[in-house]
C-alpha positions as CSV (number, residue, x, y, z in Angstrom):
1,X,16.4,-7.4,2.8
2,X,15.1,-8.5,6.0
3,X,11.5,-9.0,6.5
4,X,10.7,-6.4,9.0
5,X,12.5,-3.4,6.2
6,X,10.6,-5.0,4.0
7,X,7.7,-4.5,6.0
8,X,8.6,-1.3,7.1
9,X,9.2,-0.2,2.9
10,X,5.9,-1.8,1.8
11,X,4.1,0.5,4.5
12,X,5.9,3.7,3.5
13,X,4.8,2.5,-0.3
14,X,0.7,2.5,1.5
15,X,0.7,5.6,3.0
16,X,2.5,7.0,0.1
17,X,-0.3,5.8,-1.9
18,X,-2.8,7.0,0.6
19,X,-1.7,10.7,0.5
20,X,-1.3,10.5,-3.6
21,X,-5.3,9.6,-3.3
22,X,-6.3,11.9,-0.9
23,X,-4.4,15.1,-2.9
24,X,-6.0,13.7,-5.9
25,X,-9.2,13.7,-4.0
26,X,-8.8,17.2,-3.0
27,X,-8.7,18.6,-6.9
28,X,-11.7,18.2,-8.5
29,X,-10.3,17.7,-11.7
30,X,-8.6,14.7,-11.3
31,X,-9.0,11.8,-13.9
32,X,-11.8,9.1,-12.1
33,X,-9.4,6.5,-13.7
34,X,-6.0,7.6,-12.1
35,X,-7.7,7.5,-8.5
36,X,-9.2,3.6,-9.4
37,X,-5.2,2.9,-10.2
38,X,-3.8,4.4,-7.2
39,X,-6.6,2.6,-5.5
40,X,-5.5,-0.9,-6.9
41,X,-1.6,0.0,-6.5
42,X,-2.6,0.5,-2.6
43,X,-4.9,-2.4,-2.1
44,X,-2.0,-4.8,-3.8
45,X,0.7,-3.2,-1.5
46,X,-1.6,-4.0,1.4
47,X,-2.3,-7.4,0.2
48,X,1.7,-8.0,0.4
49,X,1.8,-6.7,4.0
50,X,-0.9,-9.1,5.1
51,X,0.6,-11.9,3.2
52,X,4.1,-10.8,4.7
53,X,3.1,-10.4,8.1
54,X,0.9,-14.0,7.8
55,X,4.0,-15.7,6.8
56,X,5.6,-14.1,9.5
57,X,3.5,-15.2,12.1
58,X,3.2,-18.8,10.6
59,X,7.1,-19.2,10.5
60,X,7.1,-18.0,14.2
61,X,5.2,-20.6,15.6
């Protein structure tokens, strides 16, 4: 996989995540823990785009 589809997958994977919270925030009854999860799962995906996009840049140059 090349590193701009993998880009491209790990920022489908974020704003996947993003809409999961924001549905979840939209029922009231939704567990407190399941939104911390999706809220880890979406900072670690967007950890691995910085990382990707850093290494990126660094190889570039």
């Amino acid at each position: 996989m090349s590193m701009q589809s993998h880009l491209a997958e790990l920022e489908k994977r974020h704003q996947a995540l993003e809409n999961e919270i924001s549905d979840c925030l939209a029922h009231p009854a939704t567990d407190g823990l399941r939104i911390g999860e999706l809220k880890r799962k979406k900072l670690l995906v967007k950890e691995q785009i910085e990382r990707l996009r850093h290494n990126g840049h660094a190889s570039i140059h």
